[in-house]
C-alpha positions, 0 to 999 in steps of 0.5 A: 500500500502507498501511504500518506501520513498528514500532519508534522508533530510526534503523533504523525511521526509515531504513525509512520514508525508503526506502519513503516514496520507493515508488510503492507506497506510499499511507500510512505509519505508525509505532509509535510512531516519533520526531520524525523518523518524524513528518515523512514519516508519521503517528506512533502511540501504539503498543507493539510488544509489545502485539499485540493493540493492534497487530492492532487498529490494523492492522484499523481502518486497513487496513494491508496490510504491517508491518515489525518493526524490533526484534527484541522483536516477533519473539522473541516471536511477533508474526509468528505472533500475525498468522498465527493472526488471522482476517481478516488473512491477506493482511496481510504482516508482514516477520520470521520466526516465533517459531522462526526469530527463535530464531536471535537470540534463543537463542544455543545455539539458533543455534549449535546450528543452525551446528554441525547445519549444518556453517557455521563458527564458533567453537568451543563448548559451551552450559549451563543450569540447575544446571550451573554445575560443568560449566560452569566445567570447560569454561571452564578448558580454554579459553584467554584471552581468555574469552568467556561469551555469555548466551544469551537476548536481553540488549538487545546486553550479554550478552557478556563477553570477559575476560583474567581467569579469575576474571571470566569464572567469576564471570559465568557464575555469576551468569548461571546463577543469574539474578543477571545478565541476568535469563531470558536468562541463565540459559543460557550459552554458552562459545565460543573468542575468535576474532581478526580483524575484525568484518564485518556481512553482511545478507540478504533471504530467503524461505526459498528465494530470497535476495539480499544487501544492502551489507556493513557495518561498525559501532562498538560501543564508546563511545570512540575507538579501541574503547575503553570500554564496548559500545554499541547502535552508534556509527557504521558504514561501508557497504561495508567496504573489507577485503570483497574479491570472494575472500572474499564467494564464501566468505561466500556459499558458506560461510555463507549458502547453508549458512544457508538450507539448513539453514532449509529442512532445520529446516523452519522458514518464513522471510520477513525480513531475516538479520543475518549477524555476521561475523568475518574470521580469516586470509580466512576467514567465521565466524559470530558471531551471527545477528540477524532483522532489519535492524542499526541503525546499519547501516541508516541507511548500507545502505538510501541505497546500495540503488536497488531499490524497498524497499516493491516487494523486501518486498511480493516477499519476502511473496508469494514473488515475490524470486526474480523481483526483482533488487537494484541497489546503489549503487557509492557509500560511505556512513558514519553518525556515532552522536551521543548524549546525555552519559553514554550507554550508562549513565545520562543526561538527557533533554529536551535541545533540539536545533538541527537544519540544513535539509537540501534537494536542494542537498545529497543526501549527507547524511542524518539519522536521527532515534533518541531524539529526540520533539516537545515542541510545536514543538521537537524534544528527545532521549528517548534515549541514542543521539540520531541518525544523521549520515550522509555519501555520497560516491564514496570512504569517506574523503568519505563521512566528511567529510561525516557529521562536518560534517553531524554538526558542524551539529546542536546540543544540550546534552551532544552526544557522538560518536566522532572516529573513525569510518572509521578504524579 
């Protein structure tokens, strides 16, 4: 098969590693990739966002499947665009169309969709448009800490959790009146804090068939014990050791075959992955959010730990064959450090040198995923904020750990920043 991977961060990288290892796989390639994606294929000056390049590469290069990393592309209908393109009916792009991928990009679009379907989650109310008064009533009947949601796609930064009622209401104003957040602000939605611990749970779904991928936990704040401003993600552990056997039935029983069932109820087609963020509250499963495709840094610790084929699970996914196609899943553990340029998530340099270990056979628990990273010549340097992903394998977390942080130790650039606590908290 002829691949085309788009999107440039650690989870596309993860993606090609997985299927660079495939028996099916003939060629891979990325759009537009990063110096990683480069080593194992051909890296290609695309945005994803522009579709009708995409269809135009896809076309003069045979491709026979695309795999949307972001979730941009599926918000805003590549799935779709490719099922109206004539000639490329047998091409597989793997996401759901622009109304599923609504389950991430609106967020009263997804509660909506869990209140109709009875899949629990916190409590809330949703406001547009010339509703600022009733949206600040509704929030003084809340209590603290608040939570005000924009409900659009805001890059992972649209959520404000406040002890402070006067900050919760001057957010949600600015939010309504577009001063915050842009478009995907200007509805909200007000929920009730929820106080537990943070589980990403991810599946693979046709629609009708499912199977779950490794649970995870990934590290959002900037600094040690979450503290700090939200980032894209500092680091993550797969499995998450508080996931017992009890509380998996009630995710699958009460979260996702509910989930999949109100799919097939909305009528709404569906083939990809289903990010089911979590939040553990005395033993019990409730929905945060949905996302439509795989988490990063999530997927740089998932797919080492998935022994099934990836390219054979998704070509299954595409032909609605999954229901034949069993997941095997590694008993091992797995924990990835985020290491990022100095200043990140706010502004930061570019264009820093990285020196970078070789790694071989000799060592197959460690890993690197390459994020905001591009070739200046020979050298490799950052272009991003989160720089790459220093993952660690072992039989136990705690080696796991040990492992991501002395790889993590190896790598070498001006300004290199990471979290000291991944694991343990």
């Amino acid at each position: 098969m002829r691949v085309l991977i788009l999107g440039s961060g650690g989870r596309e990288h993860a993606i090609g590693w997985k299927v660079a290892t495939s028996s099916l796989l003939e060629a891979l390639f990325f759009g537009p990739g990063n110096a990683g994606t480069s080593e194992i294929g051909h890296n290609v000056d695309l945005n994803p966002m522009d579709f009708p390049a995409v269809e135009d590469f896809v076309r003069e290069n045979a491709i026979n499947m695309v795999v949307v990393g972001p979730e941009g592309p599926l918000a805003g209908g590549i799935v779709d665009h490719f099922q109206k393109a004539k000639g490329l009916e047998s091409v597989a792009v793997i996401g759901p169309g622009k109304e599923g991928a609504q389950l991430e990009s609106s967020k009263k679009f997804a509660k909506d969709f869990m209140k109709r379907h009875r899949i629990p989650t916190a409590k809330f109310k949703s406001f547009g448009k010339g509703q600022v008064r009733e949206a600040t009533a509704y929030l003084k009947t809340m209590k603290p800490p608040y939570v005000v949601k924009a409900s659009g796609l805001a890059a992972g930064k649209g959520v404000i959790v406040t002890e402070d009622y006067a900050e919760a209401d001057k957010a949600l104003r600015d939010m309504i009146r577009g001063a915050a957040f842009g478009d995907a602000g200007k509805e909200v939605v007000i929920e009730e804090f929820l106080k537990g611990v943070e589980v990403s749970m991810f599946a693979v779904t046709d629609g009708e068939a499912w199977r779950l991928l490794p649970s995870a936990m990934d590290y959002k704040r900037i600094g040690d014990g979450n503290t700090g401003l939200n980032t894209g993600g500092m680091g993550a552990i797969s499995p998450v050791p508080h996931v017992t056997p009890e509380f998996m039935e009630k995710v699958k029983n009460q979260v996702v075959i509910p989930t999949i069932r109100g799919i097939q109820r909305d009528g709404f087609p569906y083939r990809g992955f289903l990010f089911f963020g979590l939040m553990k509250v005395q033993g019990d499963p409730y929905v945060i959010e949905y996302n439509c495709r795989l988490g990063d840094p999530e997927t740089q610790i998932i797919l080492p730990l998935l022994e099934t084929d990836l390219l054979h699970l998704m070509d299954g996914l595409a032909n609605g064959l999954l229901s034949e196609i069993d997941v095997a899943l590694s008993p091992r553990t797995a924990a990835t450090v985020t290491l990022a340029s100095e200043g990140y998530p706010s502004s930061y340099e570019k264009g820093k040198k990285l020196t970078l270990p070789e790694l071989g056979k000799a060592n197959e628990d460690q890993l690197i995923f390459h994020a905001g990273t591009q070739r200046d010549g020979e050298d490799v340097v950052t272009s991003g904020g989160r720089v790459m992903a220093c993952v660690g394998l072992g039989a136990e977390l705690e080696k796991a750990v040990k492992q991501a942080y002395d790889l993590a130790g190896k790598v070498k650039f001006e300004g290199k920043t990471h979290r000291t606590d991944i694991g343990s908290v």
